[in-house]
BAFI-30667 format. One line per 2 residues: number of its first residue (from 1); for each residue x, y, z of N, C-alpha, C, O, CB. Coordinates in steps of 0.05 Angstrom, whole numbers, plus 5000, padded with zeros to 4 digits. Glycine has a CB too. Example, Ala and Ser with C-alpha at 12.3 -4.5 7.8 and 13.67 -1.06 7.14 Angstrom:
BEGIN
1> 5264 4886 5156 5246 4910 5156 5264 4934 5156 5285 4934 5169 5226 4911 5181; 5257 4955 5142 5273 4979 5143 5258 5001 5157 5268 5023 5161 5282 4988 5114;
This chain:
BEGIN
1> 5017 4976 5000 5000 5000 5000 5018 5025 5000 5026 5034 5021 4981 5000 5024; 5023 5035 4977 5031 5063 4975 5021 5087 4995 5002 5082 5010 5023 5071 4948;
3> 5035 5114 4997 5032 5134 5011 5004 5150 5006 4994 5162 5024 5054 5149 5008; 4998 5149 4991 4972 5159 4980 4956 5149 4990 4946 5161 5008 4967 5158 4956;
5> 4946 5118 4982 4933 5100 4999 4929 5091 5023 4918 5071 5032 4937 5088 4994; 4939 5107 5032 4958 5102 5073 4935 5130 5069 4914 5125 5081 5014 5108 5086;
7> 4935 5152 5058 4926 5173 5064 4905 5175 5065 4892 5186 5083 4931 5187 5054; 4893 5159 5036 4868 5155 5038 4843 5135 5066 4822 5138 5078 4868 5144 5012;
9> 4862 5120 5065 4850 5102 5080 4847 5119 5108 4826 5123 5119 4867 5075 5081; 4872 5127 5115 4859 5143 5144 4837 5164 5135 4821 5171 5153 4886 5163 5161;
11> 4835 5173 5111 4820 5198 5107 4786 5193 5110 4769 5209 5116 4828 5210 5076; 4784 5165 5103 4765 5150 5100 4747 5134 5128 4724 5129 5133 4779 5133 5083;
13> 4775 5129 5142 4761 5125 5176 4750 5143 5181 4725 5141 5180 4777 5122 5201; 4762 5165 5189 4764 5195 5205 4730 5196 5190 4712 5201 5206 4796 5225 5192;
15> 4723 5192 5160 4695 5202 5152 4680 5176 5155 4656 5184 5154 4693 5214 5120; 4679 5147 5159 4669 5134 5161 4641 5143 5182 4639 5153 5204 4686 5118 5165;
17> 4618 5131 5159 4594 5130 5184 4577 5166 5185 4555 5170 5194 4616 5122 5224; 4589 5181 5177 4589 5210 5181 4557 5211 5160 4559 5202 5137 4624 5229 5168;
19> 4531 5223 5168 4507 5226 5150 4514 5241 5129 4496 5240 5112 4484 5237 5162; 4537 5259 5120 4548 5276 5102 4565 5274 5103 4574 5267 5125 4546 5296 5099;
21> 4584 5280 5081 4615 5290 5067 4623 5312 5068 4647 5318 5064 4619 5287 5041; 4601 5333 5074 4598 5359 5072 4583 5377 5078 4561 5367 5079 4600 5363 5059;
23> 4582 5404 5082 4559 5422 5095 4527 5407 5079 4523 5397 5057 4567 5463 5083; 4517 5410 5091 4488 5415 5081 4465 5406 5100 4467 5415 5123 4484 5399 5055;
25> 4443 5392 5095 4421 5387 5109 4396 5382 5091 4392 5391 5068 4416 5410 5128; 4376 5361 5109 4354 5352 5085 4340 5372 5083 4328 5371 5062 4335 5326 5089;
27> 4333 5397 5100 4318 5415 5096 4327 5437 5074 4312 5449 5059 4314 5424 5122; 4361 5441 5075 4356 5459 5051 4361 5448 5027 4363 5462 5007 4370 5482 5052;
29> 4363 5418 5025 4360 5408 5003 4325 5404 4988 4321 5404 4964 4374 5382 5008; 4306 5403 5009 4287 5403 5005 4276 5431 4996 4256 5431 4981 4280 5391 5023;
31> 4286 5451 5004 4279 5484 4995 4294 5480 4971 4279 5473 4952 4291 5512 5017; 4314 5483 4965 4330 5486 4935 4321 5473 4916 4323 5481 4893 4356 5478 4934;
33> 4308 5451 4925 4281 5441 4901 4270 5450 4902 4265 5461 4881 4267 5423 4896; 4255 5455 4920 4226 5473 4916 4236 5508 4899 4217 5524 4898 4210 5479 4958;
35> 4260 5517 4889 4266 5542 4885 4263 5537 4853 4260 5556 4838 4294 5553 4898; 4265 5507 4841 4281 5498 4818 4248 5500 4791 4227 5488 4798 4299 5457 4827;
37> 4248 5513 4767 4225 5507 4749 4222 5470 4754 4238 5452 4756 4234 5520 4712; 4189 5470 4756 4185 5438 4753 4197 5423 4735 4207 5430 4714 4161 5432 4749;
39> 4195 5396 4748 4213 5383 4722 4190 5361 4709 4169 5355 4718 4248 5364 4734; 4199 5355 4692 4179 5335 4670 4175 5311 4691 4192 5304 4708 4196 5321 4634;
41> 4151 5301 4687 4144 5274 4699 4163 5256 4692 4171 5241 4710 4118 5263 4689; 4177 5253 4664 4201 5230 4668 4229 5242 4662 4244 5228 4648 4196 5203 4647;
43> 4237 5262 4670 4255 5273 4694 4287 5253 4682 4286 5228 4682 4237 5260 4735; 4307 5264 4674 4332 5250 4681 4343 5256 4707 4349 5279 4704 4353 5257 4663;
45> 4348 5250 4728 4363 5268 4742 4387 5255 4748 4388 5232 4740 4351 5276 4765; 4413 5265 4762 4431 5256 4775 4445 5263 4794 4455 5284 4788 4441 5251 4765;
47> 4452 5255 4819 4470 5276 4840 4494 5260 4838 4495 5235 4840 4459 5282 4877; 4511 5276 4832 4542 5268 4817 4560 5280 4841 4555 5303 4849 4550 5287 4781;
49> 4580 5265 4851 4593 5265 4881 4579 5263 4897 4589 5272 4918 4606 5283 4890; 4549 5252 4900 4530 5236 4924 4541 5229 4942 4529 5243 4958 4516 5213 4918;
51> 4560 5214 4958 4575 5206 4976 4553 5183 4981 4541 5167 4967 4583 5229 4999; 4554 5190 5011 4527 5167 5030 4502 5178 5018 4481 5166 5025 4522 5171 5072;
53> 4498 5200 4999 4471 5207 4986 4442 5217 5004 4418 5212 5004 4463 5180 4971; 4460 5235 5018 4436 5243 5032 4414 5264 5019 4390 5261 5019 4446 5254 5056;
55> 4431 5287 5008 4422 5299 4999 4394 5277 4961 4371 5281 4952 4450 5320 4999; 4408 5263 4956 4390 5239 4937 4368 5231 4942 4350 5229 4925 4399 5215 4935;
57> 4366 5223 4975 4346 5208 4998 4328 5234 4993 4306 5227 4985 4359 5200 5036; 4331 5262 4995 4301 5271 4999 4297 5279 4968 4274 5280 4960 4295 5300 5024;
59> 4319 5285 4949 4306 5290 4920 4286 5262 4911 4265 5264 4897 4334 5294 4895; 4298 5235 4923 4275 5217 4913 4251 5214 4927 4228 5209 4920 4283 5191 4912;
61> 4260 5220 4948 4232 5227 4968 4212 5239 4957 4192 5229 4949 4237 5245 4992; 4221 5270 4957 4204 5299 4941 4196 5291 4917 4172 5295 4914 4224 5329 4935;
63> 4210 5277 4891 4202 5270 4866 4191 5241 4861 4180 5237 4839 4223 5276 4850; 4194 5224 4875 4190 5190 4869 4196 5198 4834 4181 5199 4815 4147 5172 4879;
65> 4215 5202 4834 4232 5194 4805 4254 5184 4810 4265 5189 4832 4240 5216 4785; 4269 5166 4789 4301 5158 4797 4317 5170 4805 4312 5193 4796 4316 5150 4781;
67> 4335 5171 4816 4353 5190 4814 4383 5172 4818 4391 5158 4837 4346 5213 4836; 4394 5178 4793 4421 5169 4786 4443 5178 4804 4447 5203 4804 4428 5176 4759;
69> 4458 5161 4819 4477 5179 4841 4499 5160 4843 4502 5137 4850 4463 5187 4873; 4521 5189 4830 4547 5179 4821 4565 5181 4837 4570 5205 4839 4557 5189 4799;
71> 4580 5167 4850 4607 5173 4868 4628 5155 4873 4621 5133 4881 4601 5178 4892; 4662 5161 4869 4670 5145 4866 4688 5126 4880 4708 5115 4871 4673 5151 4853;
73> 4672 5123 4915 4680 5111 4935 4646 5088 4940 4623 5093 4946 4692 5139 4961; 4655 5075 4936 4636 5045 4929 4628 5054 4962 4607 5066 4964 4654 5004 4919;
75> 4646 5050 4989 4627 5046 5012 4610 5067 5016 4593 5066 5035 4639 5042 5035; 4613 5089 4998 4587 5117 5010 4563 5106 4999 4542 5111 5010 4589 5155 4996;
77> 4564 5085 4967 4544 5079 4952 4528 5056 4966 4504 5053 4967 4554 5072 4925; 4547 5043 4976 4543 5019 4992 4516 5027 5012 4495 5015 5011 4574 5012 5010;
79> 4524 5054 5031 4507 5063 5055 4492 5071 5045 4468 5065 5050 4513 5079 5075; 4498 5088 5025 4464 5091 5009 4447 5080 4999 4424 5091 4997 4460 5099 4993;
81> 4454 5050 4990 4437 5037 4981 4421 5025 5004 4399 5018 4998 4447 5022 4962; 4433 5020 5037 4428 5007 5062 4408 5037 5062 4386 5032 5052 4459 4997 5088;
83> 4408 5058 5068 4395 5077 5080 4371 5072 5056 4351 5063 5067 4412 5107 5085; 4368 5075 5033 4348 5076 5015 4329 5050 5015 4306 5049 5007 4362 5080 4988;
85> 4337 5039 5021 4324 5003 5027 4305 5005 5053 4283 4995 5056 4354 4974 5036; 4324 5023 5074 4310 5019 5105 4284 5047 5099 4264 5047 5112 4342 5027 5141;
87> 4287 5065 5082 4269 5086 5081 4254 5081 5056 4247 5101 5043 4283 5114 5082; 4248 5059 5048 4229 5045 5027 4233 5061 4999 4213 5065 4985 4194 5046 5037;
89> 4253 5069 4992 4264 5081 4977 4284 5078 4947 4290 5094 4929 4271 5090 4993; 4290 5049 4954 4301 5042 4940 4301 5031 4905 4318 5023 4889 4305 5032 4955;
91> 4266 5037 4908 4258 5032 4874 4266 5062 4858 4266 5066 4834 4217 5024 4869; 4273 5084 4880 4278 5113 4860 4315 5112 4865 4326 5133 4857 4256 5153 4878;
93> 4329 5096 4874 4357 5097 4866 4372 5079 4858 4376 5056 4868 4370 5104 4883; 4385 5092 4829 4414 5076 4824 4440 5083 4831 4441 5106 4840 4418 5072 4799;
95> 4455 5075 4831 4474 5081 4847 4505 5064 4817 4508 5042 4808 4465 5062 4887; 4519 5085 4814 4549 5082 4788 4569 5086 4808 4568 5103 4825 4555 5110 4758;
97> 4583 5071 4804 4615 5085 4823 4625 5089 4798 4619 5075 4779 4641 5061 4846; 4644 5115 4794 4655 5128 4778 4651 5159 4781 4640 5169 4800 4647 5117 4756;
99> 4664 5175 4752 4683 5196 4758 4657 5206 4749 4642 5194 4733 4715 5202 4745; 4652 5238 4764 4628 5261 4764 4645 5272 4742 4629 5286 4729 4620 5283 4795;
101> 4668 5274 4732 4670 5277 4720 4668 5268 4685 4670 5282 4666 4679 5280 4733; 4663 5245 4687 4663 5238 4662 4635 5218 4661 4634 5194 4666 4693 5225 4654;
103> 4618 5233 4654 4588 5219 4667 4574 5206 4639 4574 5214 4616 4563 5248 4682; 4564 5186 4648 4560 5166 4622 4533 5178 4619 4518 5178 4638 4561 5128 4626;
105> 4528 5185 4601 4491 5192 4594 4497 5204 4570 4519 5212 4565 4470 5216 4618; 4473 5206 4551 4476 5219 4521 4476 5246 4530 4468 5257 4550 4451 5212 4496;
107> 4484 5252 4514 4486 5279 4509 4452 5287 4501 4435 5275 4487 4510 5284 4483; 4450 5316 4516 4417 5330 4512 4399 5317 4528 4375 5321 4523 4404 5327 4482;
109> 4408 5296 4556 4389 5279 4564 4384 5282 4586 4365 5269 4594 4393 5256 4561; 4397 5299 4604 4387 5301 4628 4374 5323 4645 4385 5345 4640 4403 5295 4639;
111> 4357 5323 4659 4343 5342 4658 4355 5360 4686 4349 5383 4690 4313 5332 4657; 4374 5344 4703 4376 5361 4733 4401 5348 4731 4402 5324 4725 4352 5356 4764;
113> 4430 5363 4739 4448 5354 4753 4454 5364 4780 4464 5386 4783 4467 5356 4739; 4448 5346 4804 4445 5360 4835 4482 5355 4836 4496 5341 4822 4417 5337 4865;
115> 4488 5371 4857 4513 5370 4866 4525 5383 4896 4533 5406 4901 4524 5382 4846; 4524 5365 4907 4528 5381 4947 4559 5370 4960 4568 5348 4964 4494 5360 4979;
117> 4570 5395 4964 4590 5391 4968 4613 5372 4954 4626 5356 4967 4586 5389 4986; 4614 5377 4927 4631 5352 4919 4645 5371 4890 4667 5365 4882 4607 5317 4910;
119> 4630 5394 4876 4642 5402 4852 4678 5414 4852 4692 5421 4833 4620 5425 4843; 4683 5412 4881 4708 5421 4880 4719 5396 4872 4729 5403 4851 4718 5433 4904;
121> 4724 5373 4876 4734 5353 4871 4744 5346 4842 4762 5330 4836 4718 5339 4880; 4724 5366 4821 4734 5360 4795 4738 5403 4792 4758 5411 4781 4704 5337 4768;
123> 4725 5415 4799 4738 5442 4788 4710 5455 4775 4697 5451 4754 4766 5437 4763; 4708 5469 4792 4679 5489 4781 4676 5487 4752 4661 5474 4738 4682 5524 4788;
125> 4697 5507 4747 4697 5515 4709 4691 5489 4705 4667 5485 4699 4731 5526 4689; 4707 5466 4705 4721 5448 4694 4690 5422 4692 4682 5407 4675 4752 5442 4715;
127> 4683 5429 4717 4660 5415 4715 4629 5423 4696 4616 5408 4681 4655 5415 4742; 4622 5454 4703 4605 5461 4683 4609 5447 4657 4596 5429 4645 4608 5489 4680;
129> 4631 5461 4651 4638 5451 4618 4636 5428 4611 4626 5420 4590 4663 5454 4608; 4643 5415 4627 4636 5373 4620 4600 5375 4620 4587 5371 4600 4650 5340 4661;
131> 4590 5382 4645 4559 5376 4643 4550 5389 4631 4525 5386 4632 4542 5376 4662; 4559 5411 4611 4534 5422 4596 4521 5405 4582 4499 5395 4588 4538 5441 4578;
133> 4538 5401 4558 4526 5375 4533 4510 5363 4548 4489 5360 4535 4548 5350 4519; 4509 5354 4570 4500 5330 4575 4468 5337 4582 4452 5318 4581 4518 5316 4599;
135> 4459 5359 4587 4438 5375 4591 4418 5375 4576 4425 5379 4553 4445 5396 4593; 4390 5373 4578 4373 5372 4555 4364 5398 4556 4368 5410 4577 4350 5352 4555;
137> 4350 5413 4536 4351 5449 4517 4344 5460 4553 4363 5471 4563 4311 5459 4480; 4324 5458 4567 4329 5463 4588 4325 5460 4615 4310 5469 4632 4329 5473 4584;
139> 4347 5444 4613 4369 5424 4638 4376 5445 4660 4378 5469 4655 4405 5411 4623; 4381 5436 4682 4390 5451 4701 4415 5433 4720 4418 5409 4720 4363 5460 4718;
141> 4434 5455 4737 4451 5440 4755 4452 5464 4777 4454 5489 4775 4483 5429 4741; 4448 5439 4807 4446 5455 4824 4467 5446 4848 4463 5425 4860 4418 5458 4829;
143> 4485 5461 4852 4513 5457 4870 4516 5474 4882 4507 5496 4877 4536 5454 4859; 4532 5470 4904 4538 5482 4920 4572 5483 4915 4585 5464 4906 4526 5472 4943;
145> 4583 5506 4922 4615 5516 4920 4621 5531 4934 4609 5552 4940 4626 5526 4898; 4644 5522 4943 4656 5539 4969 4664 5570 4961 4673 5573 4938 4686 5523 4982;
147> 4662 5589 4975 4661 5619 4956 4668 5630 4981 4660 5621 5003 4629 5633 4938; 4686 5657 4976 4687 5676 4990 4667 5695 4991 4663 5707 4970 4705 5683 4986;
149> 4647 5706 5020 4633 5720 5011 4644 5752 5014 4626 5768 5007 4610 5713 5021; 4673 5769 5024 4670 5795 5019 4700 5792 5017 4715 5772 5017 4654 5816 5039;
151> 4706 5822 5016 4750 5824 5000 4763 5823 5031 4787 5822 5032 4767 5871 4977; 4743 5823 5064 4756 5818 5076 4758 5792 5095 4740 5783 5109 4757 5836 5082;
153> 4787 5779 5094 4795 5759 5093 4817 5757 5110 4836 5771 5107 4799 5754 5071; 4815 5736 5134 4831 5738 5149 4855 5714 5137 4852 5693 5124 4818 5736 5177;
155> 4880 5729 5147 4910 5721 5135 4904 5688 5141 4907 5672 5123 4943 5737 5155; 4898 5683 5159 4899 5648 5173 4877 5635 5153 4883 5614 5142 4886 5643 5214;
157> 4856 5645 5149 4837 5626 5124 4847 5630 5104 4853 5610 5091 4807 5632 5118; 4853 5652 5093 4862 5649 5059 4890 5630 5052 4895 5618 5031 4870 5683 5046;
159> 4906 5632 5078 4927 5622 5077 4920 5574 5075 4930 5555 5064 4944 5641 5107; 4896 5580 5098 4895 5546 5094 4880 5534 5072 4882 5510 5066 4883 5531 5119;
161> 4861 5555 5054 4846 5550 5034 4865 5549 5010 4861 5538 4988 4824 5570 5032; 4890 5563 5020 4899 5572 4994 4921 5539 4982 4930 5533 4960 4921 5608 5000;
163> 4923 5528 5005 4940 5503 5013 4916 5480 5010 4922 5457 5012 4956 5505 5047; 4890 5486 5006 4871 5465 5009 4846 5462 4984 4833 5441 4980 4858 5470 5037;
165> 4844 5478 4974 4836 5499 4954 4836 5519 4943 4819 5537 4946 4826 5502 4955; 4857 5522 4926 4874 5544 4912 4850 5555 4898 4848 5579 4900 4902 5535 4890;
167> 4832 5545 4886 4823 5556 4857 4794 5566 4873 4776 5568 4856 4819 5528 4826; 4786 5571 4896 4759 5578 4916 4759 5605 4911 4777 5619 4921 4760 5571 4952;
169> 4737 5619 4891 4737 5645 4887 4711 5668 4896 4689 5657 4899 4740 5645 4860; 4710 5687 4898 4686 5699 4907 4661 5696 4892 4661 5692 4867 4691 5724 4909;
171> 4638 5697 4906 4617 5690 4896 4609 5701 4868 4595 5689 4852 4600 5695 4913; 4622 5735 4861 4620 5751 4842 4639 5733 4826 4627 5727 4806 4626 5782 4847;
173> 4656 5724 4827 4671 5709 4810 4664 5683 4803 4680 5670 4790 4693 5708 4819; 4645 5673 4808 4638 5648 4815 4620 5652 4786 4626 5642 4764 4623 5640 4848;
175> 4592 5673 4794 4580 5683 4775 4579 5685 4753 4564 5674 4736 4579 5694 4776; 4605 5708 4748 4616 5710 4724 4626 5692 4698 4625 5695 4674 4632 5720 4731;
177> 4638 5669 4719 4644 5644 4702 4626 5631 4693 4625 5621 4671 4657 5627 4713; 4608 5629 4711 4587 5614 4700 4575 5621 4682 4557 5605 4678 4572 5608 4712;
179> 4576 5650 4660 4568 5651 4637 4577 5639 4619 4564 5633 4600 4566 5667 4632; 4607 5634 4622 4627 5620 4599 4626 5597 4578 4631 5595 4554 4645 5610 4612;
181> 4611 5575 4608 4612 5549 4590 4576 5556 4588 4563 5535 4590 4627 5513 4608; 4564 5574 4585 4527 5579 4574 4513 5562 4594 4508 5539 4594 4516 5564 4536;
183> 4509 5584 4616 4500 5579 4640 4483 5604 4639 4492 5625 4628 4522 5575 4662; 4451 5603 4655 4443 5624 4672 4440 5620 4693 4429 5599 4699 4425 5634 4667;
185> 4447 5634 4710 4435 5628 4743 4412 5644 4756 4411 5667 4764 4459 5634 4764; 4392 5621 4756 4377 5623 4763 4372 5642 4800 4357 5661 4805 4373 5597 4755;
187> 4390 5627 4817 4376 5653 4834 4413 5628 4850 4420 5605 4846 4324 5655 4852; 4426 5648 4867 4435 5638 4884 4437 5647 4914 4431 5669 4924 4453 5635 4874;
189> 4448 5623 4928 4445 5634 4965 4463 5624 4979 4476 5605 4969 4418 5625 4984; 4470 5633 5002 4480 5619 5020 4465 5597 5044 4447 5597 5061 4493 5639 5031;
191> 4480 5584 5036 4469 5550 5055 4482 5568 5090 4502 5581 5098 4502 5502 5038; 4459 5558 5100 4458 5567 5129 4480 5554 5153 4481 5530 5151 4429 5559 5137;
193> 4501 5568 5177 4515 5560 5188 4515 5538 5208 4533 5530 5222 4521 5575 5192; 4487 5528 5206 4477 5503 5219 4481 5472 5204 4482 5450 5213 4447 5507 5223;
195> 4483 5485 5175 4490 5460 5155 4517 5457 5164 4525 5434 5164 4488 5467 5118; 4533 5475 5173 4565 5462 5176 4566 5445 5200 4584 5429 5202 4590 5485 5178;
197> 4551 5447 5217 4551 5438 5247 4542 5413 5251 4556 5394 5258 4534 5454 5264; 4509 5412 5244 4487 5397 5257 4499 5366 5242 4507 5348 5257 4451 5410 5247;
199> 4500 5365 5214 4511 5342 5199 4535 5336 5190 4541 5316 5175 4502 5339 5181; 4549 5352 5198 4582 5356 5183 4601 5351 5206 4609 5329 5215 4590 5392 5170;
201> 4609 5383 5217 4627 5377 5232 4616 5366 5260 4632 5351 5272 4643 5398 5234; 4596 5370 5268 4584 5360 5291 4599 5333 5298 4616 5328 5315 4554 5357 5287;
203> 4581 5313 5275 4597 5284 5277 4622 5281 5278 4633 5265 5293 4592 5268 5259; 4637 5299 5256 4670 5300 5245 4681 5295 5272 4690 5273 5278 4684 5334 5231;
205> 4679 5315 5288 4686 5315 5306 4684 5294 5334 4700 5294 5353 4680 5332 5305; 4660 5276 5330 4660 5256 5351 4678 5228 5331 4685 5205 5337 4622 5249 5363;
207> 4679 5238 5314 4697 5217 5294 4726 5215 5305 4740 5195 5307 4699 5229 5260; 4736 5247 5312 4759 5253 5321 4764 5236 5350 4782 5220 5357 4759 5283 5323;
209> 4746 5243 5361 4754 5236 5394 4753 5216 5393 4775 5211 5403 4738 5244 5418; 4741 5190 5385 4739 5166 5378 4761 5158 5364 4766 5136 5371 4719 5161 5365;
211> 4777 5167 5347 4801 5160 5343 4831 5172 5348 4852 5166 5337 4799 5155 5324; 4826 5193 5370 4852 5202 5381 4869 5186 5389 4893 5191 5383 4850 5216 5400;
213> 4861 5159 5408 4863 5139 5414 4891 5123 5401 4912 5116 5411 4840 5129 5409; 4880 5122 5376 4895 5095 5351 4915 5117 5337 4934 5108 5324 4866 5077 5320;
215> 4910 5151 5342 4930 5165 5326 4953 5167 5336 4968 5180 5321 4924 5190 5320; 4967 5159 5360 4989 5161 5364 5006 5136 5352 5030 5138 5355 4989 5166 5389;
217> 4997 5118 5343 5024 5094 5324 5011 5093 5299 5005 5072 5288 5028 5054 5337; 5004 5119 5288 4985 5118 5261 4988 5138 5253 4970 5154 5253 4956 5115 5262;
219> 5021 5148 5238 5019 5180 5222 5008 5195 5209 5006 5219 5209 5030 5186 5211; 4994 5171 5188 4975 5182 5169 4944 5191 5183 4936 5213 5177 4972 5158 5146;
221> 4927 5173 5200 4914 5185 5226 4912 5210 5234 4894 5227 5230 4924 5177 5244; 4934 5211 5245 4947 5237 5263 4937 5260 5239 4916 5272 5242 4989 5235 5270;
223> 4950 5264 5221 4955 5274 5189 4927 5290 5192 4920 5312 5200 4957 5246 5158; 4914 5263 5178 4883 5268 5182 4872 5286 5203 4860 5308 5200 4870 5243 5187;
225> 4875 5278 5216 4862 5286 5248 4868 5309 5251 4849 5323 5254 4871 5272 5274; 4890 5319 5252 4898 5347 5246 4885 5376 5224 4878 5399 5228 4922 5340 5238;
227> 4887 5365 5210 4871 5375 5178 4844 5383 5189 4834 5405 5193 4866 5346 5149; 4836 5357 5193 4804 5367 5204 4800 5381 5226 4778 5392 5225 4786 5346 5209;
229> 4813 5385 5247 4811 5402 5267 4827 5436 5262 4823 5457 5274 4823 5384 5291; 4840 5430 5248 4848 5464 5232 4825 5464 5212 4812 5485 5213 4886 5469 5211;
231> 4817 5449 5197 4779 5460 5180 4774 5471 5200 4785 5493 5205 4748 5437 5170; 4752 5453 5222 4740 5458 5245 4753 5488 5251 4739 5507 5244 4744 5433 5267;
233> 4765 5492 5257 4767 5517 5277 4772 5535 5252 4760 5556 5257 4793 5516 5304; 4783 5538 5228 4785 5565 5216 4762 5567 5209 4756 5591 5207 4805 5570 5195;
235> 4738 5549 5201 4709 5556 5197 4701 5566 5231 4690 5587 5231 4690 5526 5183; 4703 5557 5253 4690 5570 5274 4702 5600 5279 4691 5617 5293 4693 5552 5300;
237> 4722 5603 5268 4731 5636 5276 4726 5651 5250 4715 5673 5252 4767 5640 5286; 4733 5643 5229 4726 5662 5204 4700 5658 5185 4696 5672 5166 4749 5661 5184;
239> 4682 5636 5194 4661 5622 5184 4648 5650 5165 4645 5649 5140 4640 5607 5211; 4642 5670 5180 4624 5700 5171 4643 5695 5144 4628 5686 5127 4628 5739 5194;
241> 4667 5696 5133 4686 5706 5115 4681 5688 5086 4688 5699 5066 4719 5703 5128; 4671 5664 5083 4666 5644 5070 4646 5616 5077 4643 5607 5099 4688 5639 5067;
243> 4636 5607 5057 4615 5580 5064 4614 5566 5043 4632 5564 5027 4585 5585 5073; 4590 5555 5040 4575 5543 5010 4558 5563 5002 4542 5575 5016 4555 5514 5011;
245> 4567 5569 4966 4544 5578 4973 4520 5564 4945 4533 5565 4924 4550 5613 4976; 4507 5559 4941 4482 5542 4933 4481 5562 4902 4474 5584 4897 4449 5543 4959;
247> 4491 5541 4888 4479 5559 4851 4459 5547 4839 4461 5523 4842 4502 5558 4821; 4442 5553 4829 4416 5546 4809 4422 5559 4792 4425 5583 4792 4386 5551 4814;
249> 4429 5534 4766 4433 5554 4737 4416 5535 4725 4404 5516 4736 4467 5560 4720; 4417 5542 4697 4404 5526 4679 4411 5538 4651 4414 5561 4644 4374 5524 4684;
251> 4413 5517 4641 4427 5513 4611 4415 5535 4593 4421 5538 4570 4421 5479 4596;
């Protein structure tokens, strides 16, 4: 097992079990649909970096339509498919392991690409531009991206974003791009500071204490463990300075 793989794997305890990968909550996943033009009774949809698919669980809920949910760590798909089974749910999900980036569907065919906390993983720009084509005349994608919201910025966050996410730009910039690859945005917001807590770090953090334990003969652990407790705290002191913030565009 290579160094990478040593990395991952601790990266992977530390999140094991966690109801999210990332800020959010079923409630404002449930509002951000409700913000979206209706969609056709037979509906493509897909949430592409789904993780454990929480945010999936109430789009199939809210729509009893399929919903295709792509991610490319098999055990998040795994819990999703256990959580979708126990919440009688499981006739509206499929579940692909593979790259959000390179998404198998025809071209012009899908009608919604959902996305929560995961578009950094392939690159804002970088991502639009792959999912347009894939969009039917008018398709929508609705994600969330980490954004600065004003020019002031304390030295200690820009400095660990800048080491963790170089390419995280202000919301006006965020915007702007998104005309590039033939995007409108429909209306955007900021996801509320309870999404970082209640499902995110809340748990993150009992994840931590639970394995402080095993991090002392475990570097890569430790590694981990560290990382996430500098997140944790530069979001609890500069949180006002940056968040998610929630885009609705459409093709």
């Amino acid at each position: 097992m290579d160094n990478n793989s040593k990395e991952r794997e601790a990266f992977m305890r530390l999140h094991a079990g966690l109801p999210r990968q990332g800020p959010g909550s079923d409630v404002c996943t449930a509002e951000t649909l409700g913000r979206l033009p209706a969609l056709p009774a037979d509906a493509k949809i897909f949430d592409l970096g789904c993780g454990p698919g929480r945010a999936s669980l109430v789009l199939a809920y809210m729509l009893k339509q399929k919903i295709v949910c792509v991610d490319k760590e098999e055990s998040f798909l795994e819990q999703l498919r256990e959580t979708a089974k126990q919440r009688k749910l499981d006739q509206y999900i499929e579940t692909r392991c593979g790259d959000m980036a390179t998404v198998e569907a025809d071209l012009g065919s899908i009608d919604l690409i959902w996305s929560e906390g995961a578009i950094y993983c392939v690159g804002f720009d970088r991502a639009l531009e792959s999912w347009r084509p894939l969009l039917s005349k008018t398709g929508m994608v609705a994600c969330t991206e980490l954004s600065w919201f004003s020019d002031e910025r304390a030295p200690e966050a820009v400095a660990f974003w800048k080491k963790h996410y170089p390419e995280m730009r202000s919301v006006a910039e965020n915007l702007e791009a998104i005309e590039y690859p033939g995007y409108t945005c429909i209306e955007h917001f900021t996801i509320p500071d309870s999404c970082w807590w209640s499902e995110y770090y809340d748990p993150l953090e009992k994840n931590i204490e639970k394995l402080k334990a095993e991090a002392g003969s475990d570097e890569d652990l430790k590694t981990a463990i560290a990382n996430a407790e500098e997140e944790i705290d530069i979001y609890r002191k500069f949180g006002e300075q940056y968040g998610y913030e929630f885009y609705l565009l459409q093709k």
